[in-house]
N, C-alpha and C positions, 0 to 999 in steps of 0.2 A: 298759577303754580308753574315752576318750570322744573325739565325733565333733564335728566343726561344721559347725553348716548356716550358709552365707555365702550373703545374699541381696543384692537392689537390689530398688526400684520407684523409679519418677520422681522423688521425693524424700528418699528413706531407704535407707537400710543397716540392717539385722541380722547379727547372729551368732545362732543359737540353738544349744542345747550338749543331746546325747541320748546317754544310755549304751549304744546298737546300733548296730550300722551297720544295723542293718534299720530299726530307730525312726527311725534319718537320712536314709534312704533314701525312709522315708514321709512322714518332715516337706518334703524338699525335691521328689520329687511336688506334696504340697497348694501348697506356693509358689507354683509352675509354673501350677499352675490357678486359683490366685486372681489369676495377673498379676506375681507377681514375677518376675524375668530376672538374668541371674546369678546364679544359685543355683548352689551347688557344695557338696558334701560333702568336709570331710578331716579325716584323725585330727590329733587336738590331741597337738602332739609332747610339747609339756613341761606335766606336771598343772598348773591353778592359774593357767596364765601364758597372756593373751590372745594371739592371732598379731600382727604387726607391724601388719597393716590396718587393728587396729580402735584404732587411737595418730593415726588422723586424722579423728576423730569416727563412726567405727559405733558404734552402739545396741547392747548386751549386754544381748539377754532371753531368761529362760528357762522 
């Protein structure tokens, strides 16, 4: 199953993609404490296919 980390800072969006939810769970911790806000972890429902969000310019990095 894979995970995604959805984030925000002041100017940016991410998605990051981790095959754990523990791995996910520790990516969006680091987030948190670098300053990003909105961070949220969730299973990516359909393999391959990004969430609706990121169809209005979020950044896919992995």
């Amino acid at each position: 199953m894979t995970y995604l980390i959805l984030a925000r800072d002041g100017t940016s969006r991410i998605v990051l993609k981790r095959d754990s939810e523990d791995a996910a769970e520790k990516k969006a911790r680091e987030l948190k404490e670098m300053g990003w806000f909105e961070v949220e972890v969730r299973e990516d429902q359909a393999p391959g296919a990004m969430p609706a969000a990121t169809g209005s310019g979020m950044q896919s990095l992995q």
